[in-house]
C-alpha positions in Angstrom: -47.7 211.6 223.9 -49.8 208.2 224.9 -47.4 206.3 222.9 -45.2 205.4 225.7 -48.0 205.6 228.4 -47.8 202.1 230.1 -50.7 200.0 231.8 -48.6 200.0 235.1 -46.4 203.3 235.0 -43.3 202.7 236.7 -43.4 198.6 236.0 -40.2 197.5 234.2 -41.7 193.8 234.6 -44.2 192.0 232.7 -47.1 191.3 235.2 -47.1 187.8 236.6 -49.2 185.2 235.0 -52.0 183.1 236.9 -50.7 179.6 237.6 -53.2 178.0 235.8 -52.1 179.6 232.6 -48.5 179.0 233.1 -49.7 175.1 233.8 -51.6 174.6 230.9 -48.9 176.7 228.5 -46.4 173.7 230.0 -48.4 170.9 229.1 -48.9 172.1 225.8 -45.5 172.9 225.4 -44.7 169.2 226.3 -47.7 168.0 224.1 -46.1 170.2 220.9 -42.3 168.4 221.7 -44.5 164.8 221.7 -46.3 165.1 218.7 -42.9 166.7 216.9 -41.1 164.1 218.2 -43.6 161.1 217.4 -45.4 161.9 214.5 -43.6 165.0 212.3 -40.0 164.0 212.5 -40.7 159.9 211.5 -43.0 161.3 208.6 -39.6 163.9 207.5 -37.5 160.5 207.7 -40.0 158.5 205.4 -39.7 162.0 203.0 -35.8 161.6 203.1 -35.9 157.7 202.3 -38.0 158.0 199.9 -36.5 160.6 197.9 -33.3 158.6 198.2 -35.2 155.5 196.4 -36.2 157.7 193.5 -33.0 159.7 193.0 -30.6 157.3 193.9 -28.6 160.1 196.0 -29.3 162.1 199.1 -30.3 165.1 199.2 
């Protein structure tokens, strides 16, 4: 009976976020894509090379 007993009956919507939430979950968003970008996918690429010097073959 409670299961489908909503916070705000008769709200299809989720409710609206405060601004300053949605403003720091975009600059973390754009500091995640920075540090993937810079730092994780380089390191992936030195992995790759250097599996192809010690097998000779990529895999």
């Amino acid at each position: 009976m409670n299961e489908s007993r909503r916070l705000f009956p008769g709200r299809t919507k989720p409710a609206p976020t405060c601004p300053v939430t949605l403003a720091v979950n975009r600059q973390t968003a754009k500091l995640e894509r920075r540090f993937i970008a810079n730092e994780i996918e380089p390191a992936l690429s030195d992995i790759d090379d250097k599996q192809r010097d010690r097998y000779g073959v990529d895999d």
